[in-house]
Structure formats: structure tokens, C-alpha cells
BAFI-3210 file (N, C-alpha, C; in Angstrom, 3 decimals, decimal comma, padded with zeros to 6 digits):
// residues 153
n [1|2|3|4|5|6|7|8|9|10|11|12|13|14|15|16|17|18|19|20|21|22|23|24|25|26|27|28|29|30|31|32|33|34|35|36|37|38|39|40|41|42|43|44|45|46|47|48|49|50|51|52|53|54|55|56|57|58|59|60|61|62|63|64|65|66|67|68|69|70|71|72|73|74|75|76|77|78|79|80|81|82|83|84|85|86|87|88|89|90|91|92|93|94|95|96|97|98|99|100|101|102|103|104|105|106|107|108|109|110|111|112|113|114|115|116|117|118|119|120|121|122|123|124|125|126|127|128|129|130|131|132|133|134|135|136|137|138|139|140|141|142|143|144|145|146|147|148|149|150|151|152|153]
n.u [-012,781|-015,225|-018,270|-020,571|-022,949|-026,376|-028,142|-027,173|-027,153|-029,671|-030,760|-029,286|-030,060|-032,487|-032,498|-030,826|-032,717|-033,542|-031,441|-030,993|-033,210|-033,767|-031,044|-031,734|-033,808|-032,822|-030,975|-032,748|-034,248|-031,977|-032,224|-034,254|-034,390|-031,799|-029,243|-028,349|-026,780|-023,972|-024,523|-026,424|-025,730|-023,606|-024,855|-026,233|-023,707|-022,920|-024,667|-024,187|-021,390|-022,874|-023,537|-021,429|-019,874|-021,647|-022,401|-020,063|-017,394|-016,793|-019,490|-021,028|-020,190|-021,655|-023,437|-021,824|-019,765|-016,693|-015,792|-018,776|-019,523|-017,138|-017,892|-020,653|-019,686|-017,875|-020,369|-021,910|-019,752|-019,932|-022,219|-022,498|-020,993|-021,754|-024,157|-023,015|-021,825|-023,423|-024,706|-022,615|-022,364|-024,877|-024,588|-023,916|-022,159|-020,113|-022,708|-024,648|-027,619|-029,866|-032,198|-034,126|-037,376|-038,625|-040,501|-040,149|-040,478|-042,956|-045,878|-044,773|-045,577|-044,962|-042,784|-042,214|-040,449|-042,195|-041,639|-042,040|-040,485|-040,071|-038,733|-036,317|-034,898|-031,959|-031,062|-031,889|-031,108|-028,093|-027,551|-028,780|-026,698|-024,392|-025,075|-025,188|-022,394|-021,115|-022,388|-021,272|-018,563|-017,589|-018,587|-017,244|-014,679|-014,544|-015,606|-012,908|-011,349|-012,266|-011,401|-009,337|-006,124|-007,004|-006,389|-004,484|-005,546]
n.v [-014,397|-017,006|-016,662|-018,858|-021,345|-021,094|-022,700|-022,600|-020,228|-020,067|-021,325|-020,267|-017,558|-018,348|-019,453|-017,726|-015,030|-016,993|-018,064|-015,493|-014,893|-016,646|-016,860|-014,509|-014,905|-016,810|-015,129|-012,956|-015,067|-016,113|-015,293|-017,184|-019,755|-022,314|-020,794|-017,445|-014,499|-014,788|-017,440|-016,524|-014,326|-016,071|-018,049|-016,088|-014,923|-017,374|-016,837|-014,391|-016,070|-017,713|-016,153|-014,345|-016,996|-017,964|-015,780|-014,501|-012,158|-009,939|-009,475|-009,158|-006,871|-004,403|-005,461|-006,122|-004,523|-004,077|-001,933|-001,444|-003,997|-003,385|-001,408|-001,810|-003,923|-002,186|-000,777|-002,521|-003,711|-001,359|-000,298|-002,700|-002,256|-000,119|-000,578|-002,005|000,144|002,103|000,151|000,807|003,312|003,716|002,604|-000,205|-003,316|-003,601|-004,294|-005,365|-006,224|-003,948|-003,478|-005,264|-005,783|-003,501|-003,388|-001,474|-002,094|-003,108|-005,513|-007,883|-011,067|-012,629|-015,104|-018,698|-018,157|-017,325|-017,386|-014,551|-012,422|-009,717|-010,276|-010,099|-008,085|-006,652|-008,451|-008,980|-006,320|-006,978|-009,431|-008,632|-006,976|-008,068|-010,021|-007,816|-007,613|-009,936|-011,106|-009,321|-009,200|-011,837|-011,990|-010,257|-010,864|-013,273|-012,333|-010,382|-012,556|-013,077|-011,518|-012,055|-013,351|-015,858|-018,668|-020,745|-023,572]
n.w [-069,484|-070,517|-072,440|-071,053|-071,983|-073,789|-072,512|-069,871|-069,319|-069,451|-067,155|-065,078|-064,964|-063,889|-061,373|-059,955|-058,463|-056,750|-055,272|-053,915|-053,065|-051,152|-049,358|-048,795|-046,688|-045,205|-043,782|-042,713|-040,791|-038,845|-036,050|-035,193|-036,830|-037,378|-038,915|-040,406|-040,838|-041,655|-043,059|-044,918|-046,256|-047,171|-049,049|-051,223|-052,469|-053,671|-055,686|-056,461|-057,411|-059,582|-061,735|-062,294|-063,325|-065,279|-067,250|-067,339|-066,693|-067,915|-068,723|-066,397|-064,867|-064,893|-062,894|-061,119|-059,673|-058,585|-056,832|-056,273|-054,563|-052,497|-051,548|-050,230|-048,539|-046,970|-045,769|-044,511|-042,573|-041,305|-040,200|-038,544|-036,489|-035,696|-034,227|-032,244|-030,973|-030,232|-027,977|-026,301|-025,776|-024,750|-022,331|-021,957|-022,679|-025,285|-028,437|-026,557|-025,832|-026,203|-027,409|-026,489|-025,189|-025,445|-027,115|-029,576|-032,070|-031,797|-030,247|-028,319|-027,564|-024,421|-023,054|-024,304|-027,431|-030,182|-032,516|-033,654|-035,998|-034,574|-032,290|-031,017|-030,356|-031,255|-032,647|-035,847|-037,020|-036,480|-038,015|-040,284|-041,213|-041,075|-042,813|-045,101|-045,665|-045,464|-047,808|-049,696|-049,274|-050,246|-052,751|-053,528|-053,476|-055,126|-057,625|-058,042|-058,290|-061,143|-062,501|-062,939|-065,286|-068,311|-068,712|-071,008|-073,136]
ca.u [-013,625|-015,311|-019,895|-021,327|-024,010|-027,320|-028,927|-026,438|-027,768|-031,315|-031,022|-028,950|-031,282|-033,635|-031,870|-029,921|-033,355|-034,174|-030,792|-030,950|-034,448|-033,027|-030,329|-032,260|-034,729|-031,668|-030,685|-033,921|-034,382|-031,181|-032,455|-035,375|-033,454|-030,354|-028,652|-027,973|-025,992|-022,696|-024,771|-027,351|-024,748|-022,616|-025,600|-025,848|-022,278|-022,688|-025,581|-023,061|-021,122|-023,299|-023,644|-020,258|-019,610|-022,974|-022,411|-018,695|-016,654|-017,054|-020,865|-021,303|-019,772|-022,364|-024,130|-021,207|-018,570|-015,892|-016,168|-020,131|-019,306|-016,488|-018,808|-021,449|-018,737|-018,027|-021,535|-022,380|-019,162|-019,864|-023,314|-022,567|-019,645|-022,199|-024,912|-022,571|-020,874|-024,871|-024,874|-022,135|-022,946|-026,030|-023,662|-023,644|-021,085|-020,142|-023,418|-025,422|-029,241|-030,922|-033,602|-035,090|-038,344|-038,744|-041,357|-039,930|-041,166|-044,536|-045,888|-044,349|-045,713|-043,679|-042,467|-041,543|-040,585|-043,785|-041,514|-041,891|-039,428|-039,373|-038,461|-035,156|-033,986|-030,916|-030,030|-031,968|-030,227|-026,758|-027,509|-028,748|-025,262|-023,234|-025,511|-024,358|-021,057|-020,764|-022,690|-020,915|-017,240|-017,578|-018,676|-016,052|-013,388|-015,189|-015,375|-011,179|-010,614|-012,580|-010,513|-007,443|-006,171|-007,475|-005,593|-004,759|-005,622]
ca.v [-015,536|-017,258|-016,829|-020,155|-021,843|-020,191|-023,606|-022,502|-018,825|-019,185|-021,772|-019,335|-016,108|-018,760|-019,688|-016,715|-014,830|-018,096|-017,792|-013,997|-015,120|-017,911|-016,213|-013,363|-015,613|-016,984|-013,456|-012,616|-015,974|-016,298|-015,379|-017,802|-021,318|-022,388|-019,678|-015,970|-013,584|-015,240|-018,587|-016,044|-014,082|-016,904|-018,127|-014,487|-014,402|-017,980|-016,587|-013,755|-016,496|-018,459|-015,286|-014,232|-017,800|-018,288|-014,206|-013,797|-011,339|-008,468|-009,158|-008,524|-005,464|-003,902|-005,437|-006,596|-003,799|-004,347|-000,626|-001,629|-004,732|-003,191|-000,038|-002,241|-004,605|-001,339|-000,179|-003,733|-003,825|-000,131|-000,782|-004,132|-001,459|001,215|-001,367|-002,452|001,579|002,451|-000,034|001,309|004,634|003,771|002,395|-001,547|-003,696|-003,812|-005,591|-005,701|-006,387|-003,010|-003,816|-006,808|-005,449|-002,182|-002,802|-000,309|-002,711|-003,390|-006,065|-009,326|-011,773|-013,166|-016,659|-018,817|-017,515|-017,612|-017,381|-013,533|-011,055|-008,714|-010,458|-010,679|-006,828|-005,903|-009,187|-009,218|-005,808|-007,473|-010,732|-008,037|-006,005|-009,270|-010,962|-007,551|-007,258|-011,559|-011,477|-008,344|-009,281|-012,860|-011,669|-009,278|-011,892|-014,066|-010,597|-010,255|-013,891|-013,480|-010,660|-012,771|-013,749|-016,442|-019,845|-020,909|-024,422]
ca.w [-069,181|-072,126|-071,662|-070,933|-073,639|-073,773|-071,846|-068,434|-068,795|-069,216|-065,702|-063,862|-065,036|-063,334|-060,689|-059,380|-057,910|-056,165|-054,501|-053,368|-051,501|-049,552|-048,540|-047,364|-045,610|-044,060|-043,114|-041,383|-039,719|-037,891|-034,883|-034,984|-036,953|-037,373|-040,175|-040,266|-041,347|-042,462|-044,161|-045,737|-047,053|-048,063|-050,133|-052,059|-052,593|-054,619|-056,720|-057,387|-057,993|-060,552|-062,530|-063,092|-064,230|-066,218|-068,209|-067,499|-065,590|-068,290|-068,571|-064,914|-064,285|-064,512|-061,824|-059,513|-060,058|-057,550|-056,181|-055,626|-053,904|-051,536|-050,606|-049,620|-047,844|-045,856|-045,129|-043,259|-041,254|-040,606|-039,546|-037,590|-035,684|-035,127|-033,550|-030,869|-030,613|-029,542|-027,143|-025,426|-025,564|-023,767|-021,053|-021,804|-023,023|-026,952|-028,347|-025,287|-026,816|-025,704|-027,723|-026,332|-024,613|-025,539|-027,873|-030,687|-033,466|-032,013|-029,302|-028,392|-026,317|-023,657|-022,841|-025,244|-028,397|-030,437|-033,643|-033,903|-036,316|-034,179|-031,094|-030,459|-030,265|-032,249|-033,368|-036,863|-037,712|-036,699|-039,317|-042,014|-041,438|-041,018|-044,186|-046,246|-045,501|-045,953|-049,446|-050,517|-049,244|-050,744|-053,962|-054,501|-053,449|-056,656|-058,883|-058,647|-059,119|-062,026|-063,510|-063,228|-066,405|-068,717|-069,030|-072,295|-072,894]
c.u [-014,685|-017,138|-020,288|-022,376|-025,728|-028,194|-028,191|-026,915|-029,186|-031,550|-030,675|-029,529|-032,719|-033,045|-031,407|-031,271|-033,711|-033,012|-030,495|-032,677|-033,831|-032,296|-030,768|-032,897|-033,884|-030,952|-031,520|-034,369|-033,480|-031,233|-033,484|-035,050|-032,561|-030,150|-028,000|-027,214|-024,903|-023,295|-025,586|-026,253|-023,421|-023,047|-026,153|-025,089|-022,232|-023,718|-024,933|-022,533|-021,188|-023,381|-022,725|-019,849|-019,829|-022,442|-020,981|-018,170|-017,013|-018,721|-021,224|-021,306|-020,764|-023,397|-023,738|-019,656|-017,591|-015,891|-017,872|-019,895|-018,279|-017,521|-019,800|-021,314|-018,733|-019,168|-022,097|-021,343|-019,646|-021,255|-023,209|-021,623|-020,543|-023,178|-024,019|-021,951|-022,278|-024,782|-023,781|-022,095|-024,253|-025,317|-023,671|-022,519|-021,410|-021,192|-024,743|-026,868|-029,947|-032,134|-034,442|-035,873|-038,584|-039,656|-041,396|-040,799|-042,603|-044,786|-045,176|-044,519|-044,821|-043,818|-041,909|-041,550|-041,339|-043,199|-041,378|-040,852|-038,837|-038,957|-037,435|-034,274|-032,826|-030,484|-030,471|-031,316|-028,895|-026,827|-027,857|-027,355|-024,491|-023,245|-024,548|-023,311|-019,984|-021,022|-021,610|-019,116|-016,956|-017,633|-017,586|-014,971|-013,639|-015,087|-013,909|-010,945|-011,024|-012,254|-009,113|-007,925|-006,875|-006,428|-006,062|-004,902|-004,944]
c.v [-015,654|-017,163|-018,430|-020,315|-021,036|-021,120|-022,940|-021,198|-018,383|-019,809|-020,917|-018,165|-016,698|-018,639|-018,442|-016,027|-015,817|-017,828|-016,592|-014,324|-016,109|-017,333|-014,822|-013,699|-016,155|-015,817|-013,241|-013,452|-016,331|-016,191|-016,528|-019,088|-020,953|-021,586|-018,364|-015,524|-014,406|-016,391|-017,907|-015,326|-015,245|-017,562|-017,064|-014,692|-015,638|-017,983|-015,272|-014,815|-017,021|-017,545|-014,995|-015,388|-018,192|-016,914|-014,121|-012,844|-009,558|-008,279|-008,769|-007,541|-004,466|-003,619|-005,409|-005,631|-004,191|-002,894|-000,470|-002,313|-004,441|-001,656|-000,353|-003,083|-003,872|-000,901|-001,431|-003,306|-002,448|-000,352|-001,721|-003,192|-000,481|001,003|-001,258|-001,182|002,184|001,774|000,331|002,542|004,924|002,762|000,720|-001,961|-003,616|-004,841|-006,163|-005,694|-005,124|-003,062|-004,224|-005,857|-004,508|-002,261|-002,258|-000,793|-003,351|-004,293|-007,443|-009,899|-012,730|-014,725|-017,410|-018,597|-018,078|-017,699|-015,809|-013,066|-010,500|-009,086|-011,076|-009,052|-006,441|-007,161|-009,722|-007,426|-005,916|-008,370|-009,824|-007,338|-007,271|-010,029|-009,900|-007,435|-008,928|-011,697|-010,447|-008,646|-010,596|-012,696|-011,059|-010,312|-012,862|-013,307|-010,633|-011,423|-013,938|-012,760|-011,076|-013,311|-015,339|-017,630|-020,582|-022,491|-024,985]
c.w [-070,274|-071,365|-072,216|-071,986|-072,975|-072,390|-070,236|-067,974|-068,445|-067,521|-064,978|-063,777|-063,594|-061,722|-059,067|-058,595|-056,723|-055,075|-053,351|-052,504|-050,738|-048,850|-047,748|-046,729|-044,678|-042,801|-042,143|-040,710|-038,672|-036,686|-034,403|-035,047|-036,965|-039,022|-039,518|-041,014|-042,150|-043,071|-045,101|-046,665|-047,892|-049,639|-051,742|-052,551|-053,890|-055,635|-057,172|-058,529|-059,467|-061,827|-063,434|-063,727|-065,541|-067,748|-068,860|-067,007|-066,599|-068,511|-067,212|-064,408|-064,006|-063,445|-060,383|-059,960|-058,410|-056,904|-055,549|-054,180|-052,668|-050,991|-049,971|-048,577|-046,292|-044,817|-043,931|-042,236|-040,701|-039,743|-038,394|-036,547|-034,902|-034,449|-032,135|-029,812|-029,506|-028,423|-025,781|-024,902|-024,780|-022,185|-021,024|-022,375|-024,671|-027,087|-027,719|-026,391|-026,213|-026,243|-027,465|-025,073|-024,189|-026,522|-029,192|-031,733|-033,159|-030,924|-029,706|-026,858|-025,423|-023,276|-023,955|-026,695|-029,670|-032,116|-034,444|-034,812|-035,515|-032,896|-030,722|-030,739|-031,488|-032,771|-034,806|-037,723|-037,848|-037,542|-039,881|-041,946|-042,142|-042,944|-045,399|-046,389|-045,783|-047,448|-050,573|-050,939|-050,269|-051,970|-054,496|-054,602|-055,398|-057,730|-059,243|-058,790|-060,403|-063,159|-063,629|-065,007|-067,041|-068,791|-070,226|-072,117|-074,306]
res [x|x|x|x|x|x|x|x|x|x|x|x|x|x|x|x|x|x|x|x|x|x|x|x|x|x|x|x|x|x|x|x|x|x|x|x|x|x|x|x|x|x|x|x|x|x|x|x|x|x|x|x|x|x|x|x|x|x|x|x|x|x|x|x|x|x|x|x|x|x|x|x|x|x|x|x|x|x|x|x|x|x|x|x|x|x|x|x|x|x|x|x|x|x|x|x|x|x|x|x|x|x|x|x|x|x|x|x|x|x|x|x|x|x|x|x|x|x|x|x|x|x|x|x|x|x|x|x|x|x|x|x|x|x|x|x|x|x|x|x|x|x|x|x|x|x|x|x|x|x|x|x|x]
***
């Protein structure tokens, strides 16, 4: 894959940070607006994207190795697996919210939801699993298309 003109790299140098906050603000708001996990991560995955396009598939490697990107793939689903394994181990169904009003992360006032972080129990560490295991899987999928061969023109 051939590197884009200097004008496409210095936008996406710009660019690409801008994307990796949205999508994690997407990440940690999902419980609060409309987003989460799989749109925050989808957004990630196309600031991967813009990169490998912008650099090129062998400039990247360094950042988005396909052995990174599938170990971090794993660690979400494993995480998002070992959330719902807890709640059954504490005797609820796969999932169940044991969190919600226990406090752990500090007070939350009750009624309607005031907008809080921390108030919605286990379901902003299921959107960060879901987000890394969406930004990470997506990316890699983009990473091996981008080690396919070159088409001659």
C-alpha cells in the first residue's frame, strides 16, 4: 500500500486523536445517551482505519500489529465473559447488574438519573469490554485487508 501525500498525513496525525476521544466518550456514555460500546468502538476502529490508509499498512505495524490487535480483541471478550461469569457465581442470571446500589464507586442519588458515571452498576465496564474488543476486532479485520496484495493499475 502506496503512503498518502504529506497534506492527508499531517490531517489524519490531526485527526486520528480526535477520533480515539469520541469514541471513548462514546464508550463511557452508553449508559447515559444513545452509544456504547459497539458505536464507540466502531469509531476507534475507523481512526485505526484512517491511519493505516493515511501511513500505510507497513508504517503501522508498529502501532497496530495484528498480534496486538487480536490480544486485545481477546482481553475485551474475555472481560465482557468474566463480568457476566461473576454474576452468576453470585447466584443471578448471566449479566444480572449486581452493581446497581452498592455504592462501590461512591454515592448516587436516587430517582431519576442525575446523569452520574457511576450509576448504572456493571454496565460501563460491559461498554469498555464490548468498546475494546469492537475497536480492537474491527481494526484487525482493516490491518489483514490491508496486507492483502496490491493491485496493479
Amino acid at each position: 500500500m502506496i503512503e498518502m501525500t504529506k497534506i492527508v498525513r499531517t490531517i489524519s496525525s490531526l485527526v486520528y486523536p480526535l477520533t480515539i476521544i469520541f469514541g471513548a466518550f462514546m464508550i463511557m456514555h452508553g449508559h447515559l445517551t444513545p452509544g456504547g460500546g459497539f458505536q464507540g468502538g466502531a469509531i476507534i476502529a475507523s481512526g485505526i482505519a484512517l491511519v493505516i490508509v493515511a501511513y500505510g499498512s507497513e508504517a503501522s505495524k508498529d502501532f497496530f500489529s495484528s498480534e496486538k490487535l487480536a490480544k486485545y480483541t481477546g482481553i475485551g471478550s474475555m472481560g465482557f465473559a468474566v463480568i457476566g461469569v461473576i454474576a452468576i457465581a453470585l447466584g443471578y442470571a448471566f449479566l444480572h447488574n449486581y452493581l446497581l446500589g452498592t455504592q462501590l464507586f461512591g454515592y448516587v442519588p436516587d430517582g431519576i438519573n442525575q446523569g452520574f458515571i457511576n450509576s448504572a452498576g456493571i454496565e460501563p465496564p460491559i461498554e469498555i469490554m464490548v468498546g475494546i474488543a469492537v475497536s480492537c476486532g474491527l481494526g484487525l479485520i482493516i490491518y489483514m485487508f490491508s496486507q492483502l496484495g496490491e493491485v496493479e493499475e
